[in-house]
C-alpha positions as CSV (number, residue, x, y, z in Angstrom):
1,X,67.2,93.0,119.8
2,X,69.3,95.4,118.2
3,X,70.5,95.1,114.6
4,X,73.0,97.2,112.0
5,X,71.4,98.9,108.8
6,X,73.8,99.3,106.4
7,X,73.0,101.5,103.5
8,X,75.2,102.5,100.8
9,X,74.7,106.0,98.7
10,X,76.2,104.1,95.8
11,X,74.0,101.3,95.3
12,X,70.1,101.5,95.8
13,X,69.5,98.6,99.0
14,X,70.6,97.6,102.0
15,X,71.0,94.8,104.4
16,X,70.9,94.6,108.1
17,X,72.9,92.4,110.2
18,X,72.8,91.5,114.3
19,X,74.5,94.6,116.0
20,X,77.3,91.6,117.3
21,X,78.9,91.4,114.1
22,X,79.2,95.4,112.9
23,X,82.8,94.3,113.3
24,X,82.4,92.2,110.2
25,X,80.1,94.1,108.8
26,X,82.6,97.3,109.1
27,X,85.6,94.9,107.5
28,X,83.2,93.8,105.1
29,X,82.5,97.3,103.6
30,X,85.9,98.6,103.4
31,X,87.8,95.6,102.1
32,X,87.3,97.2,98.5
33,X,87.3,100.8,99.7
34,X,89.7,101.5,97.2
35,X,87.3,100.6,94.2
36,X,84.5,103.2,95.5
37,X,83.9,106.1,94.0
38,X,84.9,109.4,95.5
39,X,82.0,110.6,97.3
40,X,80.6,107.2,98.3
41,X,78.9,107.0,102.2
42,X,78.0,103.9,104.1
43,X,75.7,104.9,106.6
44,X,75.3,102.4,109.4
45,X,71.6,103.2,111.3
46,X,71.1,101.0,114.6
47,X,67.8,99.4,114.8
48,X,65.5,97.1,116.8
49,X,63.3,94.8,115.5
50,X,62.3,91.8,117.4
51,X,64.0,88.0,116.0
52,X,60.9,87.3,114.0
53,X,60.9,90.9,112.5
54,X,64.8,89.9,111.1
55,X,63.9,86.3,109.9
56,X,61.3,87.8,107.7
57,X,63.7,90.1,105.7
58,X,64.9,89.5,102.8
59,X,68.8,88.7,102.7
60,X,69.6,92.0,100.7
61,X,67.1,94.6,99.8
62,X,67.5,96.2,96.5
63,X,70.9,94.5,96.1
C-alpha cells in the first residue's frame, strides 16, 4: 500500500499517514501556516510499506 511521509525542516520527526487522506494531511499542515517561520518546508515523500509495516510505527517519530 502506499502511504504519505511528512517531514517538516522545522521540527526533528515525522509521521506518515495512508496516501487517502494527504487531503487532510495537506489541510492539517497549513492551518497554522501563518505561525511558521520564514524558510520552513514540509516535504511530503510517497511510500509503500505493507499494512503490518504501518501498524508497527510509532504514531509520531521524533515529535
Amino acid at each position: 500500500m502506499k502511504y504519505v511521509k511528512v517531514t517538516r525542516s522545522d521540527i526533528s520527526g515525522s509521521y506518515t499517514m495512508p496516501i487517502k487522506n494527504i487531503g487532510c494531511v495537506v489541510n492539517a499542515e497549513f492551518d497554522n501556516i501563518e505561525d511558521y517561520d520564514n524558510g520552513t518546508s514540509v516535504t511530503l515523500t510517497i511510500v509503500e510499506m505493507t499494512e503490518e509495516e504501518y501498524a508497527a510505527l510509532n504514531e509520531f517519530m521524533g515529535w
